[in-house]
N, C-alpha and C positions, 0 to 999 in steps of 0.2 A: 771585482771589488767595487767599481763605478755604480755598476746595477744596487747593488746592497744597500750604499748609501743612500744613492738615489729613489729607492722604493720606502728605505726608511723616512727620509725628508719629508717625500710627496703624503706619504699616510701620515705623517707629524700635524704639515698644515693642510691638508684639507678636508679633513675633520673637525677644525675648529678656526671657523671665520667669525665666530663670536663678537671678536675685538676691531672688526673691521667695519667701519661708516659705510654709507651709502656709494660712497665715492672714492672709497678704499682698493689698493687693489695691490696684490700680493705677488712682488717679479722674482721668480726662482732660474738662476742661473747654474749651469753646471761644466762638468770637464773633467779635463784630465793634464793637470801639470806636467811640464816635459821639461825635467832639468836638463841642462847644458852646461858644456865646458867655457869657463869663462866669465866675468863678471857681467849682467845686464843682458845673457843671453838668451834666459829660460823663456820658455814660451807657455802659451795656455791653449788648450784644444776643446773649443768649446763643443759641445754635444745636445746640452738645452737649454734652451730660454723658454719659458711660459709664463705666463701672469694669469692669475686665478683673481675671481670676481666676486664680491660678498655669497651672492647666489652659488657659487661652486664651480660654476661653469669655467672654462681655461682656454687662453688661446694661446696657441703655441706661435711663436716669432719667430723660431728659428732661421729659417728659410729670409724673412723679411730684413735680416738683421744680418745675420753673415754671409747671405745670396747664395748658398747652393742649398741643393738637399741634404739632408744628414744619412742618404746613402752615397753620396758622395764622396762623403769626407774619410781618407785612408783611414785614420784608426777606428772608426763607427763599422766602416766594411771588412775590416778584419775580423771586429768582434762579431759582428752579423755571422760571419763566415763557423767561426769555433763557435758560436752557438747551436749552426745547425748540425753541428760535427757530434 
């Protein structure tokens, strides 16, 4: 369901940087919410950050922002995994 949204996001904006200035710049973050038992315990499993640039062009943060790979991270290598299945 992660992929779905996120492919439909990314073809949303970066198709249209129309509305963006010279010095504009577009930061898409994403995930996957992980409710917990408990009030204040829920967590968030980030998966991407990138920022897109009037030109189109995108740099991906991920790595700079939460310091591992995003093969790293358990639920990214799960799905890695049942995708090649």
């Amino acid at each position: 369901m992660y992929d779905i949204i996120k492919n439909m996001i990314v073809e949303i904006t970066s198709g249209n940087t129309a509305w963006m200035g010279q010095r504009s710049r577009l930061a898409l973050i994403g995930g996957i919410m992980i409710n917990c038992d408990g009030a204040g315990t829920d967590m968030f499993c980030p998966l991407m950050f990138e920022v897109t640039h009037q030109d189109g062009s995108k740099r991906d943060l991920y790595e700079k922002i939460f310091g591992h790979f995003k093969e790293n991270n358990p639920f990214l290598r799960e799905a890695l995994v049942m995708k090649k299945n």
